[in-house]
Kinemage of the C-alpha trace (Angstrom):
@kinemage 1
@onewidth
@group {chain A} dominant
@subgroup {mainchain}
@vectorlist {calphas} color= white
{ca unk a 1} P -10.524 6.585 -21.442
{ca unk a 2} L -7.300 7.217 -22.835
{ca unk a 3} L -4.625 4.694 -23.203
{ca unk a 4} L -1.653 6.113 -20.182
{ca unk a 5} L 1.086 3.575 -20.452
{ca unk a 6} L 1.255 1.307 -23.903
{ca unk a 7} L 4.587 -1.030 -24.075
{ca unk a 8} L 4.719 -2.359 -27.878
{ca unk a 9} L 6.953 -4.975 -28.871
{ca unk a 10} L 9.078 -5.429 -26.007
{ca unk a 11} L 12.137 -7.700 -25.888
{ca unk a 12} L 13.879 -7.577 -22.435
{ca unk a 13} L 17.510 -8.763 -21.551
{ca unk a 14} L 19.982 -9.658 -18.962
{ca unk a 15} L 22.518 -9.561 -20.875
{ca unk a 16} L 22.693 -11.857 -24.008
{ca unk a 17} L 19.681 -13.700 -22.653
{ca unk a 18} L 16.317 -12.598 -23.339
{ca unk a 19} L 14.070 -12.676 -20.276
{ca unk a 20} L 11.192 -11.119 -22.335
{ca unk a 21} L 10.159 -11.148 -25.859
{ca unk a 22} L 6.979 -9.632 -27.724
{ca unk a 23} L 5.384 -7.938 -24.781
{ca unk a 24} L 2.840 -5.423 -25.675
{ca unk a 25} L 0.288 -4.395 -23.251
{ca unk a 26} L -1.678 -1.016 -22.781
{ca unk a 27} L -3.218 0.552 -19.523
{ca unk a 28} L -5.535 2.897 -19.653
{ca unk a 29} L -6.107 6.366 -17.278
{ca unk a 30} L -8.111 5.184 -14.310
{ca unk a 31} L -7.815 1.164 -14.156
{ca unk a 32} L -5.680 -1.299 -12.071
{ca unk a 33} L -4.145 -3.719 -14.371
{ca unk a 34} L -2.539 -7.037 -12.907
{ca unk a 35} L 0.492 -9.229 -14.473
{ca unk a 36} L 0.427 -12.536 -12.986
{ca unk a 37} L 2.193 -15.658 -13.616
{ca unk a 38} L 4.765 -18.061 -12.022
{ca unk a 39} L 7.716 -17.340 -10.701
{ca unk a 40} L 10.296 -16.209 -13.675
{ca unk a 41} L 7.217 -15.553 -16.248
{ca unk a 42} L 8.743 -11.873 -16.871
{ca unk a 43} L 6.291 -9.947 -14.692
{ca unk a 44} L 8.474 -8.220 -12.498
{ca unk a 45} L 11.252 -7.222 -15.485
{ca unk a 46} L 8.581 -6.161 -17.636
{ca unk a 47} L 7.649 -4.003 -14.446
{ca unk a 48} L 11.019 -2.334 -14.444
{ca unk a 49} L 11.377 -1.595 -17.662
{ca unk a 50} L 7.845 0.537 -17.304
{ca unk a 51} L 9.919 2.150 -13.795
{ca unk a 52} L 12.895 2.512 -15.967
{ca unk a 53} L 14.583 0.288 -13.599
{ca unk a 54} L 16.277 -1.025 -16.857
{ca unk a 55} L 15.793 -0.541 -20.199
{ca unk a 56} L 14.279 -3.152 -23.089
{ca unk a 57} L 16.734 -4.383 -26.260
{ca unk a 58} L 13.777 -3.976 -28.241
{ca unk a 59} L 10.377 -2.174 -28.544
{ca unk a 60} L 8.846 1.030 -27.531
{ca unk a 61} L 6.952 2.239 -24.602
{ca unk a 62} L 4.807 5.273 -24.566
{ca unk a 63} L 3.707 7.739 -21.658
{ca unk a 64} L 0.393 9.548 -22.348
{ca unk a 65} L 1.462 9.193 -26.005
{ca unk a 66} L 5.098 10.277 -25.045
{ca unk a 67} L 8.096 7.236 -26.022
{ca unk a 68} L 9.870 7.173 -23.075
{ca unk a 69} L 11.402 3.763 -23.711
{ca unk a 70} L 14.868 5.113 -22.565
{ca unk a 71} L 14.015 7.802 -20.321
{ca unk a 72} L 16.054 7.380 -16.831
{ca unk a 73} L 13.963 6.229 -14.157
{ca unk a 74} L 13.810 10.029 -12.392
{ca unk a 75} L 12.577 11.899 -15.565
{ca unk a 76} L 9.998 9.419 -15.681
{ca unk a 77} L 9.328 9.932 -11.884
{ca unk a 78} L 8.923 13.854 -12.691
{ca unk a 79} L 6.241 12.757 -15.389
{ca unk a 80} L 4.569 11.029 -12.819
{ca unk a 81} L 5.614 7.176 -12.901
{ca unk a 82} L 6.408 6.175 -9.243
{ca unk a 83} L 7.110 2.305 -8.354
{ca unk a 84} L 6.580 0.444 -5.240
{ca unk a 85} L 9.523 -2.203 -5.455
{ca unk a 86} L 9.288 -5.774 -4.670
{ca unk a 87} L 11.174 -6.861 -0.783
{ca unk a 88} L 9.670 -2.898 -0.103
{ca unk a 89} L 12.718 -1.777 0.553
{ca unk a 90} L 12.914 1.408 2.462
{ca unk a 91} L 15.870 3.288 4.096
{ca unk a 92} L 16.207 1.379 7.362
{ca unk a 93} L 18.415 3.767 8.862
{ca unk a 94} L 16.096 6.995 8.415
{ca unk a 95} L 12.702 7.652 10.167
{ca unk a 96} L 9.733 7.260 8.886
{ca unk a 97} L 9.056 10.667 8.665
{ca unk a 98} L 11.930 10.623 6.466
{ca unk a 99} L 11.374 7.984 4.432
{ca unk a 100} L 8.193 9.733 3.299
{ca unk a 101} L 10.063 13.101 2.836
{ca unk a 102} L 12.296 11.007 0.245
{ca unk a 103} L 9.286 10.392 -2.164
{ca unk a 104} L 8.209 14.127 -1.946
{ca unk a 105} L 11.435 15.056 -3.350
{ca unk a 106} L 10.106 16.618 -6.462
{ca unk a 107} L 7.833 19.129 -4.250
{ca unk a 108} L 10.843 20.084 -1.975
{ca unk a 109} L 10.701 23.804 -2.722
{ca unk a 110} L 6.400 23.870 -2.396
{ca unk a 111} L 6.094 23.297 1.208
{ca unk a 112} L 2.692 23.862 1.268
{ca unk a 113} L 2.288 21.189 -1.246
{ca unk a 114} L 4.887 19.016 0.901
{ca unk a 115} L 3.283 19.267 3.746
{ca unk a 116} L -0.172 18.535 2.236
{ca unk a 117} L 0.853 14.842 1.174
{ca unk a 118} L 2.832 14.427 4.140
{ca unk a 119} L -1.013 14.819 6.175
{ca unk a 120} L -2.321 12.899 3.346
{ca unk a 121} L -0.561 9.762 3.640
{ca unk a 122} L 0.005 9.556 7.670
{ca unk a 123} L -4.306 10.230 7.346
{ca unk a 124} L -4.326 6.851 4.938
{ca unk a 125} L -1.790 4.972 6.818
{ca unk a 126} L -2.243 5.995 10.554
{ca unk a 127} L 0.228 3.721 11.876
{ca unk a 128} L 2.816 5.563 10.156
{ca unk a 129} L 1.717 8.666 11.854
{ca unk a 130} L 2.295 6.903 15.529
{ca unk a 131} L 5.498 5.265 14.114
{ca unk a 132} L 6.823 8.785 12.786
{ca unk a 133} L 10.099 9.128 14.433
{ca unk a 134} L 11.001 5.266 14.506
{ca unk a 135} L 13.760 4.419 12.394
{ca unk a 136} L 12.005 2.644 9.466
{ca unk a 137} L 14.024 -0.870 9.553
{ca unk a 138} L 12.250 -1.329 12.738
{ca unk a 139} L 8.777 -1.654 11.312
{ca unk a 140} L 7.137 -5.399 10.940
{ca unk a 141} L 6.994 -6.380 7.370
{ca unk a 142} L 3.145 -4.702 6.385
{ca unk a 143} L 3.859 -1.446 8.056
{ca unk a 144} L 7.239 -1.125 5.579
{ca unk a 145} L 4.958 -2.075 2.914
{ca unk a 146} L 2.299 0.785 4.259
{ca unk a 147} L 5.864 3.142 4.291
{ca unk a 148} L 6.880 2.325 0.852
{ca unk a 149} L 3.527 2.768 -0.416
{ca unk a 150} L 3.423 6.172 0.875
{ca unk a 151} L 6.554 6.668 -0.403
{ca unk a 152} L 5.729 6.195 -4.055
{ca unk a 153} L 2.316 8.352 -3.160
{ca unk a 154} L 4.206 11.353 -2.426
{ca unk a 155} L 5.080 11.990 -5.855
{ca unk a 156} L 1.592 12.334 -6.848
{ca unk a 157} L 2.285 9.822 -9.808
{ca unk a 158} L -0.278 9.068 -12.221
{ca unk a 159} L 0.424 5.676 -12.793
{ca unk a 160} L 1.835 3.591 -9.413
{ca unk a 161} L 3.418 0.726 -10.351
{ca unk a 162} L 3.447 -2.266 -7.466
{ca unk a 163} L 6.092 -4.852 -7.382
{ca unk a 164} L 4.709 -8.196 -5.568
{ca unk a 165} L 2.929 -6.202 -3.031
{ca unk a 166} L 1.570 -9.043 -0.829
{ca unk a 167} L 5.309 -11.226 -1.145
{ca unk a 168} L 6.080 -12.519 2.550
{ca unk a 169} L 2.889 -10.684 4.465
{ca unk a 170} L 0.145 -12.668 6.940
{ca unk a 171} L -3.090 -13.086 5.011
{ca unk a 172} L -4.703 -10.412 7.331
{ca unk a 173} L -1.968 -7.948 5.943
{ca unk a 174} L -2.921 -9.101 2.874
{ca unk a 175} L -6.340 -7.802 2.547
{ca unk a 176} L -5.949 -4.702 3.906
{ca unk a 177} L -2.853 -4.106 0.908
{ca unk a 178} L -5.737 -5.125 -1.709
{ca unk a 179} L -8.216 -2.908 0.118
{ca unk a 180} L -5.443 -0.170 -0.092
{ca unk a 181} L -4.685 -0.723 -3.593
{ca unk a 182} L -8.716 -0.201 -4.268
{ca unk a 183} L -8.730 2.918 -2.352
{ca unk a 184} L -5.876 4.634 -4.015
{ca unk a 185} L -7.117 3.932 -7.664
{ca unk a 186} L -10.460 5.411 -6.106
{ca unk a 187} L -8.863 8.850 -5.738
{ca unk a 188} L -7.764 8.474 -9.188
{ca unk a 189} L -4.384 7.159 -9.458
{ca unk a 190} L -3.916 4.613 -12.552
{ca unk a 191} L -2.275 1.080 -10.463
{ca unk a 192} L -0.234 -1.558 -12.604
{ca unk a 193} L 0.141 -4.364 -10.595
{ca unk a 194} L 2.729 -7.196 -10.606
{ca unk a 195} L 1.231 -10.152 -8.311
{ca unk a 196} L 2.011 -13.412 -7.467
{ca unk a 197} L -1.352 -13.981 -5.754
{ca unk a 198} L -3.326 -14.502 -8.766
{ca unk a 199} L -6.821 -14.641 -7.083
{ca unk a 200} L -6.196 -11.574 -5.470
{ca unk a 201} L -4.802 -9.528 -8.317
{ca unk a 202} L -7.290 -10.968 -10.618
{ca unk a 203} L -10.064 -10.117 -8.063
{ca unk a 204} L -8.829 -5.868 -7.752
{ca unk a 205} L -7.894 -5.069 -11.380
{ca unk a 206} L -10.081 -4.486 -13.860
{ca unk a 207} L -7.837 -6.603 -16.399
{ca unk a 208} L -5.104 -8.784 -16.782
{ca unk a 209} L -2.082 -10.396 -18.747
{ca unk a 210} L -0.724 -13.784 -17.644
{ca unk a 211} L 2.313 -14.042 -18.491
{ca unk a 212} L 4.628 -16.991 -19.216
{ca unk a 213} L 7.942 -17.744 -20.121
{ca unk a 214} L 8.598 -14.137 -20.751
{ca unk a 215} L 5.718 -14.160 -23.192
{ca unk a 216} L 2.106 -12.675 -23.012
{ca unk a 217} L -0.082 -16.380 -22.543
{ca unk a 218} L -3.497 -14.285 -22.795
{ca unk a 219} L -5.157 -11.623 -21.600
{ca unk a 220} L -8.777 -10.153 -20.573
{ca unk a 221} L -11.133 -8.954 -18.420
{ca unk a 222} L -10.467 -10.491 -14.778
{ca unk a 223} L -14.280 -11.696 -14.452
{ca unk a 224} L -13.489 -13.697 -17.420
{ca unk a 225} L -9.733 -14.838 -16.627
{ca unk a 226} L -11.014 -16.144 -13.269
{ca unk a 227} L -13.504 -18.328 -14.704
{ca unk a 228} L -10.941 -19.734 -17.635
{ca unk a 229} L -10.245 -23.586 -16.387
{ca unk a 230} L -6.657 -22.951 -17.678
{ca unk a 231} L -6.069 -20.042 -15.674
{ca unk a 232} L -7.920 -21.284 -12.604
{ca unk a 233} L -5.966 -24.836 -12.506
{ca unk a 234} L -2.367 -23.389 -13.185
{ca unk a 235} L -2.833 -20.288 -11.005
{ca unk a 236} L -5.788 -20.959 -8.679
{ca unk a 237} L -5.493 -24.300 -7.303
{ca unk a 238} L -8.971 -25.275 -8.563
């Protein structure tokens, strides 16, 4: 496998304070990776700077070898970088038909092609189907999550980044998001995942970073960050 996103040297601000310093990470065509950590370890701003939701003070990050480290967030979309943000966010005031049409932007003038993801993601997501002319705001909290999901998915991107996916859904939502996540990386989309849930992240991706303090604590295989006692007393309450 070939390495599809690689951040080197990262150093992340909001304004003249540093949320992030020395992140380097790689993920490679084909795997879920998970960031986990507290709350303020730097896994959600390192996650925008990969969007292009803001750009690092120092460092590099490539795209299938290409530096895109200040590349506006819609060239990187047209690469094929699409991010599911954190509080889901969708267009309350639009259908859900519409909602979806948003994130198939880039095909707008291939209908054929349009239309194809447009069957592809109501087929994954059948609620979404029966919900298709309900304006989206109206949707309980893991159907928006379904809808923003879909969202990124019409873009065909090859890497889908996920923001907090799970944050303020029932536990039975829960596992069918996880189950999702599985299921698109199946058909071959590349997932970097930002999760607060550490024994769910760390039980769907491959590997992981745990970050801290805006800093890269350690990193592995999930099998083996699951069974580190460090990892499993700060983050899973064992």
């Amino acid at each position: 496998m070939s390495k599809l996103i690689e951040a080197i040297d990262l150093e992340i601000a909001y304004g003249d304070v540093a949320a992030c310093q020395n992140i380097s990470f790689f993920v490679e065509e084909g795997e879920i990776v998970t960031f986990v950590g507290s709350n303020g370890a730097g896994k959600s701003t390192t996650m925008r700077a990969v969007a292009g939701a803001m750009y690092p003070r120092k460092g590099k990050i490539l795209f299938d070898g290409k530096d895109i480290t200040k590349m506006p967030s819609f060239e990187r979309n047209q690469l094929g970088i699409a991010l599911v943000p954190e509080g889901r966010h969708v267009f309350p005031y639009l259908t859900v038909m519409e909602n979806l049409e948003m994130g198939g932007y880039k095909f707008r003038n291939d209908r054929v092609k349009f239309n194809t993801l447009v069957e592809k993601m109501v087929t994954m997501f059948p609620k979404l189907k029966a919900r298709a002319k309900q304006n989206a705001g109206t949707l309980s909290g893991g159907e928006q999550q379904m809808l923003v999901i879909g969202r990124a998915l019409m873009s065909e991107p090859r890497l889908l980044c996920m923001d907090e996916p799970s944050l303020g859904l029932a536990p039975i939502i829960v596992q069918d998001i996880f189950k999702t996540i599985k299921e698109i990386n199946a058909q071959g989309t590349t997932v970097l995942l930002v999760e607060q849930n550490a024994r769910y992240a760390l039980s769907t991706a491959s590997r992981g970073y745990v970050l801290q303090t805006g800093s890269i604590l350690t990193s592995g295989h999930c099998s083996d960050l699951l069974k580190d006692p460090k990892i499993k007393e700060a983050y899973l309450g064992s």
